[in-house]
DSSP file (Angstrom, degrees, kcal/mol; ACC not computed):
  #  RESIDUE AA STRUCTURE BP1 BP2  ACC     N-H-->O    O-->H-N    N-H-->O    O-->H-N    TCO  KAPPA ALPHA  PHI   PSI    X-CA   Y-CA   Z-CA
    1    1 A X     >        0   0    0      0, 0.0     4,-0.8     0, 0.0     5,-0.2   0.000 360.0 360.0 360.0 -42.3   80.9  111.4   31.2
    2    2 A X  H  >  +     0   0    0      2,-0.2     4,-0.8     1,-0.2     5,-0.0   0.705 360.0  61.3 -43.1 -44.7   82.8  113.4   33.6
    3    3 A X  H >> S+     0   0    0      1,-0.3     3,-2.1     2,-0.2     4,-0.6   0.972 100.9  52.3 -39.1 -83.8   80.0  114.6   35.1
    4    4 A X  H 3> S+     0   0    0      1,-0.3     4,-1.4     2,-0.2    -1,-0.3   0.553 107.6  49.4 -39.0 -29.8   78.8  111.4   36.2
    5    5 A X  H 3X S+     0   0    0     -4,-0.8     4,-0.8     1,-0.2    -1,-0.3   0.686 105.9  53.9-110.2 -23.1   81.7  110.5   37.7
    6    6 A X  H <X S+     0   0    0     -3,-2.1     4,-1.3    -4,-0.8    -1,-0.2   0.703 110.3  52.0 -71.5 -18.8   82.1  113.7   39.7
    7    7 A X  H >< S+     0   0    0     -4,-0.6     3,-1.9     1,-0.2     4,-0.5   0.890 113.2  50.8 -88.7 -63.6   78.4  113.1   41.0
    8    8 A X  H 3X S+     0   0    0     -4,-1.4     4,-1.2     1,-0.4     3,-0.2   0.510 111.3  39.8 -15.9 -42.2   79.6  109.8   41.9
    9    9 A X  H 3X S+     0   0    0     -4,-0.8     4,-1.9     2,-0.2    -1,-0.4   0.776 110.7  53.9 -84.6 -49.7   82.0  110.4   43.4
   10   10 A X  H << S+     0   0    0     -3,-1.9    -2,-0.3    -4,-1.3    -1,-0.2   0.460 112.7  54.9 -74.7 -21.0   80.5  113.6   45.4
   11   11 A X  H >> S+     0   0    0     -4,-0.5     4,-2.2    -3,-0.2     3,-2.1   0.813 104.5  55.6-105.6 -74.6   77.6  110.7   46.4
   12   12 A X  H 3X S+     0   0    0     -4,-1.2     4,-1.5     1,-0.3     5,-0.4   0.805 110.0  41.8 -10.7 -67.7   80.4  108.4   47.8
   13   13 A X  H 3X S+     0   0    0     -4,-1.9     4,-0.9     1,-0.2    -1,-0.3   0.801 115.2  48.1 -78.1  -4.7   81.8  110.9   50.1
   14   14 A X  H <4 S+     0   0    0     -3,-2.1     4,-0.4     1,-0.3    -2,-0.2   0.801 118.4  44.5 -93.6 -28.2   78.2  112.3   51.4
   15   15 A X  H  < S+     0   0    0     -4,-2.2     4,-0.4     1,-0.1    -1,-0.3   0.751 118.7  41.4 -91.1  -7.1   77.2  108.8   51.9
   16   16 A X  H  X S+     0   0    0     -4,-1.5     4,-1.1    -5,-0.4     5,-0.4   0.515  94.6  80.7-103.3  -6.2   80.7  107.7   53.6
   17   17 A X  H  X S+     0   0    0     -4,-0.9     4,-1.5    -5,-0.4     3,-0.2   0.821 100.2  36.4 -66.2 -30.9   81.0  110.8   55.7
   18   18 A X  H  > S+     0   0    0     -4,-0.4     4,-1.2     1,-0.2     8,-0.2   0.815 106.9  60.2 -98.3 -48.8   78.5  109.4   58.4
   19   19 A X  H  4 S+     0   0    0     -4,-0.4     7,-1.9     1,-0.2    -2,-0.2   0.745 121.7  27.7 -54.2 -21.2   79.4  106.0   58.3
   20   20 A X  H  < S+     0   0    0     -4,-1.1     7,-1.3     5,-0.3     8,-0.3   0.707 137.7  20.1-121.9 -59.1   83.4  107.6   59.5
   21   21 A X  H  < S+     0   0    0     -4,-1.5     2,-0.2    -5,-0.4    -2,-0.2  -0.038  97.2  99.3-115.2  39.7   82.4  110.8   61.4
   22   22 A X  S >< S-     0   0    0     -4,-1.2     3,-1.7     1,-0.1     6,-0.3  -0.733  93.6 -73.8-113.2 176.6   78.5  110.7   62.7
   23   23 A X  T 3  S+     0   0    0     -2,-0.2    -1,-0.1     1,-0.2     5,-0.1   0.853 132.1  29.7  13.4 -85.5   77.0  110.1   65.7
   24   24 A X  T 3  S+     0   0    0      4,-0.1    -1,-0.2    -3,-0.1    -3,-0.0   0.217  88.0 145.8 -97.0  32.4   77.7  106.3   65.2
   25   25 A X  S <> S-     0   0    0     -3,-1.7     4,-3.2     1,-0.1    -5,-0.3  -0.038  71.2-107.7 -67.6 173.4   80.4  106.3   63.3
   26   26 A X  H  > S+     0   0    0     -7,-1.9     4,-1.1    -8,-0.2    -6,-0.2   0.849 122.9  52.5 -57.5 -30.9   83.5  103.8   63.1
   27   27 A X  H >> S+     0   0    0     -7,-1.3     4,-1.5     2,-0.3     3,-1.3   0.988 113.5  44.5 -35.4 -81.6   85.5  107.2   65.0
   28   28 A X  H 3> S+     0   0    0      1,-0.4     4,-3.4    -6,-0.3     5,-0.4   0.777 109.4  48.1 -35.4 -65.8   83.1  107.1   67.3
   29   29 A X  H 3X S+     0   0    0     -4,-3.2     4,-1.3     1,-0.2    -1,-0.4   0.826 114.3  48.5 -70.2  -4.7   82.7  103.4   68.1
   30   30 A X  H <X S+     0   0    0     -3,-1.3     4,-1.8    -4,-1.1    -2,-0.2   0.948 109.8  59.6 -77.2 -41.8   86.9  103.1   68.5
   31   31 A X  H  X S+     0   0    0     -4,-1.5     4,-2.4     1,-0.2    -2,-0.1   0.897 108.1  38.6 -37.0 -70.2   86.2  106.2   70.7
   32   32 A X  H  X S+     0   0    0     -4,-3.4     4,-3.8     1,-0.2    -1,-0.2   0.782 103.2  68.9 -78.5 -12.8   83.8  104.2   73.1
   33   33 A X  H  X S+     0   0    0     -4,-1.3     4,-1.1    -5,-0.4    -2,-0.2   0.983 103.2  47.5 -45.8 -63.0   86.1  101.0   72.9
   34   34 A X  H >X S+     0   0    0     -4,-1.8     3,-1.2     1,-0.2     4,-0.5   0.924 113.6  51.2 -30.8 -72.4   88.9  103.3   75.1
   35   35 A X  H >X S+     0   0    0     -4,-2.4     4,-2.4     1,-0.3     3,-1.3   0.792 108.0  44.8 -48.1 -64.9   86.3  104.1   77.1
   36   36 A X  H 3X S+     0   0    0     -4,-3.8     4,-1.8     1,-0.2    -1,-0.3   0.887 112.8  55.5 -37.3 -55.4   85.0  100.6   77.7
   37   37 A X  H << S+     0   0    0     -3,-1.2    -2,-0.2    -4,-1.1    -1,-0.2   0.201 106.0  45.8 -65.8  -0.3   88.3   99.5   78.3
   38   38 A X  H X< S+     0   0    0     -3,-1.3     3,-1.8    -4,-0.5     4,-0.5   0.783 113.4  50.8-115.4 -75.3   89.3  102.0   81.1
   39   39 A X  H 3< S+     0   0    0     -4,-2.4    -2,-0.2     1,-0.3    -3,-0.1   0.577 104.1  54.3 -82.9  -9.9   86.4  101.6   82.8
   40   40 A X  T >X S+     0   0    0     -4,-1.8     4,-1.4     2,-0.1     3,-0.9   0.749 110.2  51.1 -25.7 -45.8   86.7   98.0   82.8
   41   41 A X  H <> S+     0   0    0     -3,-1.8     4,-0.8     1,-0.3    -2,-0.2   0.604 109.0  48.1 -79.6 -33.4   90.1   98.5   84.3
   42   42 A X  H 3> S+     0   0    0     -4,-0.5     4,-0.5     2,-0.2    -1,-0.3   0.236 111.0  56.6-107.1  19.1   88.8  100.7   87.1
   43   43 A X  H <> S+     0   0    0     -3,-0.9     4,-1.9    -5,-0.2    -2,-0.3   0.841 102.4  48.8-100.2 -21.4   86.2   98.1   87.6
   44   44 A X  H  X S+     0   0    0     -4,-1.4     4,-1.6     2,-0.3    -3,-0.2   0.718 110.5  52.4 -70.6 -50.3   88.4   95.3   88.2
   45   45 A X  H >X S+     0   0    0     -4,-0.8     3,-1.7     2,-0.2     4,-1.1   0.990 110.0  57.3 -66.9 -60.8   90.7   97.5   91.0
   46   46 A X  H >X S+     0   0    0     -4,-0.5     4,-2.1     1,-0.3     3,-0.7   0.699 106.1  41.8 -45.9 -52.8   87.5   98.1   92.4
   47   47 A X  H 3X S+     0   0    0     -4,-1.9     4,-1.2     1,-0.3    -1,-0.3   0.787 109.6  56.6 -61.7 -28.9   86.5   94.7   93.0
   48   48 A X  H <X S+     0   0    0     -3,-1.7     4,-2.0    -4,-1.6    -1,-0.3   0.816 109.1  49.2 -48.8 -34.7   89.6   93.8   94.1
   49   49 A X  H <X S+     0   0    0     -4,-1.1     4,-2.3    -3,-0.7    -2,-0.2   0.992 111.3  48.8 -63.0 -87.2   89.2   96.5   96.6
   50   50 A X  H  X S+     0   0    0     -4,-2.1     4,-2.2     1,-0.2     5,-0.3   0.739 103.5  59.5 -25.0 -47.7   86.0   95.4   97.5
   51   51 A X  H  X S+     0   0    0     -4,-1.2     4,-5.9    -5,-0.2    -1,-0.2   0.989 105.3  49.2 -53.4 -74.2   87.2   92.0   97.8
   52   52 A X  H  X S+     0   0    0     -4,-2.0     4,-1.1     2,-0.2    -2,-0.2   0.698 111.0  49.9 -40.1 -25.4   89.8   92.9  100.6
   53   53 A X  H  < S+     0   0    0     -4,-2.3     4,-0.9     2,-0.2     5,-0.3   0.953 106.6  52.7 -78.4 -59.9   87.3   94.9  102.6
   54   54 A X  H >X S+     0   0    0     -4,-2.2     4,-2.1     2,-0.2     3,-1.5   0.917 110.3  51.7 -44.3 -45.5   84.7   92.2  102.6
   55   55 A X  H >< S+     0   0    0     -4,-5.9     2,-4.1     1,-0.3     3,-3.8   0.694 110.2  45.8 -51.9 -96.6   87.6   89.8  103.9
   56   56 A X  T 3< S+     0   0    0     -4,-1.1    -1,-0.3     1,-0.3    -2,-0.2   0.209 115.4  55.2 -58.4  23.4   88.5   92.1  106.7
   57   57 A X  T <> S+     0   0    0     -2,-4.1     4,-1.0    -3,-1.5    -1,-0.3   0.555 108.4  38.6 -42.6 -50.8   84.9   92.3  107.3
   58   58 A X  H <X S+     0   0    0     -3,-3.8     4,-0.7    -4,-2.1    -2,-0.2   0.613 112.3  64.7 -91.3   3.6   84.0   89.2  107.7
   59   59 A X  H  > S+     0   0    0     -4,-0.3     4,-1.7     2,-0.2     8,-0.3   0.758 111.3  38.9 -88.9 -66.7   87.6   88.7  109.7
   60   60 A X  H  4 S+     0   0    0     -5,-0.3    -2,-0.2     1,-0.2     7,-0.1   0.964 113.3  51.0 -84.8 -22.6   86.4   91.0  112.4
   61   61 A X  H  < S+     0   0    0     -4,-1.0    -2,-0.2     1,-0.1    -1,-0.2   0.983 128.6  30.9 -53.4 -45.0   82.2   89.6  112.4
   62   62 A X  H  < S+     0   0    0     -4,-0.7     2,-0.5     1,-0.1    -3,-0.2   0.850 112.1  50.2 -83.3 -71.6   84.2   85.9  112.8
   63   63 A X    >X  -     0   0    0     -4,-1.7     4,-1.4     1,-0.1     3,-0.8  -0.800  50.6-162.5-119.7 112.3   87.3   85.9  114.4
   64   64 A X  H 3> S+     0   0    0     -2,-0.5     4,-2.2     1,-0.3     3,-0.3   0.993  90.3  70.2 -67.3 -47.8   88.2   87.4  118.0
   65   65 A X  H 3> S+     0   0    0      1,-0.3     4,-2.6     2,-0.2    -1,-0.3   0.790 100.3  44.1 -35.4 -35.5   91.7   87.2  117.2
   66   66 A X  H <> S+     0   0    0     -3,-0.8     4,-2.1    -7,-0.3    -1,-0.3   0.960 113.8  44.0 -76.1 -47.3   91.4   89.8  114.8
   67   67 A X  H  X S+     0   0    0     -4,-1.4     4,-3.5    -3,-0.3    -1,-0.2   0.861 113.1  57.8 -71.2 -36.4   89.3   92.1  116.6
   68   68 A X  H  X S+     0   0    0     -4,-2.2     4,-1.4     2,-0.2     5,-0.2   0.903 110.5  47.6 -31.9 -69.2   91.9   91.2  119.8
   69   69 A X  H  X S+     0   0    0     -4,-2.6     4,-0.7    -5,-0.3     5,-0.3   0.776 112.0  44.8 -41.2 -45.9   94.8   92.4  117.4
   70   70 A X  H >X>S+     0   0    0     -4,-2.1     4,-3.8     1,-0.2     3,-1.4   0.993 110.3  53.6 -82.3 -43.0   93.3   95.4  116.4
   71   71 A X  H 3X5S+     0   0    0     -4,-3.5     4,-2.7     1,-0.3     6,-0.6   0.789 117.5  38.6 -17.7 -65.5   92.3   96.1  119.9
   72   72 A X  H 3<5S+     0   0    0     -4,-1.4    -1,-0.3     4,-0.2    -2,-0.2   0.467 119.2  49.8 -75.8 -12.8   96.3   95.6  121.0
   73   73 A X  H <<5S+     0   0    0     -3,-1.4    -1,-0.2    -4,-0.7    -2,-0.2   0.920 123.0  17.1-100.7 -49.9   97.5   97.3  118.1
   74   74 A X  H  <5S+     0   0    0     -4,-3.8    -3,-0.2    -5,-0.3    -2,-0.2   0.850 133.4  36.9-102.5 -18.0   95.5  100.9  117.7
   75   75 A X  S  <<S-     0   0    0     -4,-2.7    -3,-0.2    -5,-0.7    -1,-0.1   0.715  96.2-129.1-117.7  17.8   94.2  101.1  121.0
   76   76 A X        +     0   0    0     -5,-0.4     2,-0.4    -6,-0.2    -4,-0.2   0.864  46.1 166.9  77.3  45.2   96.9   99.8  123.4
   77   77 A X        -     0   0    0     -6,-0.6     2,-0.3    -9,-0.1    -1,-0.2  -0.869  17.0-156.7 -80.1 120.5   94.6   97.5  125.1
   78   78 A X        -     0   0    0     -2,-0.4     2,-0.1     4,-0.1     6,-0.1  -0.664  16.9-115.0 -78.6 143.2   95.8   94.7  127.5
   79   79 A X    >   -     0   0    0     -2,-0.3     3,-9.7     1,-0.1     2,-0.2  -0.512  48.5 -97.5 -76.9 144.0   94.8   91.3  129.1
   80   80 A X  T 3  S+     0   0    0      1,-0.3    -1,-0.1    -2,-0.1     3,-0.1  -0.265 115.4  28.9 -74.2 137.5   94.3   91.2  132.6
   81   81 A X  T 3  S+     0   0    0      1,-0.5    -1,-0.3    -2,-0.2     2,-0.1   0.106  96.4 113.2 121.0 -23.6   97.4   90.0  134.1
   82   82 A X    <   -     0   0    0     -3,-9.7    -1,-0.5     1,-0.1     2,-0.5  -0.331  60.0-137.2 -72.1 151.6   99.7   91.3  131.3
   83   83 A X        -     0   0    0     -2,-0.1     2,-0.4    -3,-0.1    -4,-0.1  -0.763  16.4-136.7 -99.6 163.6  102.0   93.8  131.9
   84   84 A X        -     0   0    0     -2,-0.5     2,-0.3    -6,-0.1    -6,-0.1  -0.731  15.2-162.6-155.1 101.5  102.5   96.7  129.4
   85   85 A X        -     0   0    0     -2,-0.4     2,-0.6     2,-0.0    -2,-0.0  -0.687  10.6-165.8 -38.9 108.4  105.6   98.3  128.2
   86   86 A X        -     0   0    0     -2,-0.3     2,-0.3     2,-0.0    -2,-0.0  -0.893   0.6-171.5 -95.8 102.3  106.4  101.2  126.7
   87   87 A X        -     0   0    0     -2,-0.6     2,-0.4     0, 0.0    -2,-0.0  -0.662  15.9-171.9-105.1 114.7  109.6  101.6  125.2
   88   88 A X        -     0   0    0     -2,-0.3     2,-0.2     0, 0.0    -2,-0.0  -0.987  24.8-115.9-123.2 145.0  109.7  105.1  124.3
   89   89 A X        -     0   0    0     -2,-0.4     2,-0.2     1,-0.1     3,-0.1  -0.456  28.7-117.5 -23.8 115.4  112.7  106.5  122.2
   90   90 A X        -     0   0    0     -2,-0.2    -1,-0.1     1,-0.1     3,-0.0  -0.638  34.8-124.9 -88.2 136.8  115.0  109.1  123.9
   91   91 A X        -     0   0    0     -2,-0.2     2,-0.4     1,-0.1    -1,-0.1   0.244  23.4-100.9 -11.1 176.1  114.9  112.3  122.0
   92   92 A X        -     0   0    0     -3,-0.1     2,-0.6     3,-0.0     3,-0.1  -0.995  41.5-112.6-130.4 102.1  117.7  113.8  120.8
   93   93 A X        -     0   0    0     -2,-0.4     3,-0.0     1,-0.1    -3,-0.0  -0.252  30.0-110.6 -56.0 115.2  119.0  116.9  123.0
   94   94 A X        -     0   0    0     -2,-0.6     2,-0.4     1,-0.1    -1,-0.1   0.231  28.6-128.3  -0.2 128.8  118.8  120.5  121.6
   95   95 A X        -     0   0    0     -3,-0.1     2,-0.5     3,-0.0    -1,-0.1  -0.777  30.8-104.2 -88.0 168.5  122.0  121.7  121.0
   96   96 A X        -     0   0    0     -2,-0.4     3,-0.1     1,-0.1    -3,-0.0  -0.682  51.9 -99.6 -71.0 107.5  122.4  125.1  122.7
   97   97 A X        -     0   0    0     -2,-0.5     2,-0.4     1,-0.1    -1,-0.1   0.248  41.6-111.0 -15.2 125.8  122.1  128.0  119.4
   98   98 A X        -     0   0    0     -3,-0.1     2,-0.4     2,-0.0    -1,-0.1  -0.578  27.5-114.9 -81.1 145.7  125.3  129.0  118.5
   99   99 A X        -     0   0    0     -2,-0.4     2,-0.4    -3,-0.1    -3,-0.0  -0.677  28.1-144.3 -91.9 153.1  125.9  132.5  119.3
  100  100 A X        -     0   0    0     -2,-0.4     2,-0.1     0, 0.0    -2,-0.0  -0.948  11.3-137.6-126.8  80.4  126.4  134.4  116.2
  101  101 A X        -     0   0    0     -2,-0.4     3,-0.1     1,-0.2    -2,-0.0  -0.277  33.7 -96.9 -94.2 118.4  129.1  137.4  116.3
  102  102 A X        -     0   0    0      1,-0.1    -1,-0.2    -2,-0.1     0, 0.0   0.074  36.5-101.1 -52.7 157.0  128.2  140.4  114.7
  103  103 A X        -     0   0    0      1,-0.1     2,-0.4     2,-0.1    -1,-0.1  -0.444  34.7-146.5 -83.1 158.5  129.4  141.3  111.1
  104  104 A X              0   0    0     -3,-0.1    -1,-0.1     1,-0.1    -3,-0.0  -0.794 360.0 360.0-125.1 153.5  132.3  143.7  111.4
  105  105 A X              0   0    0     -2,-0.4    -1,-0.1     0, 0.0    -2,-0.1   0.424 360.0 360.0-124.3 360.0  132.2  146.3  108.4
């Protein structure tokens, strides 16, 4: 009787052993759940991403202003007739080194 119930038992775990750790096991699918879910996650910033470029895409195809702006902004272009100021920021003079007096022993 014993017997039996040790093969039984030893048949339980050989038949529950894949279903927990194989190839397609419950591990294994929880495993690729993370997985799914993080790359969900980095698909979602990405289309957001995506989104924002296609606006400023279709911003500069469209709309002069924009392209105007960008003009004014990165390559310091003016309309004729403007005048254009630079307000540049004074530096800060050098002090003179301090003279440094040798160590007396």
């Amino acid at each position: 009787m014993k017997l039996a119930a040790y093969a039984l038992l030893g048949l339980l775990v050989l038949l529950q052993y894949p279903l927990w750790f194989g190839d397609g096991g419950v591990i294994a699918v929880w495993r690729l759940n993370r997985e799914i879910a993080a790359q969900q996650k980095e698909n979602a910033q990405l289309k957001e991403r995506n989104q924002t470029l296609e606006a400023q895409v279709n911003d500069l195809k469209q709309g002069l202003e924009v392209i105007e702006g960008r003009a004014r902004s990165e390559l310091g272009m003016v309309k004729k007739g403007e005048t254009f100021y630079q307000v540049i920021d004074p530096k800060p003079e050098a002090a003179p080194p301090k003279k440094t007096q040798p160590e007396k022993k």
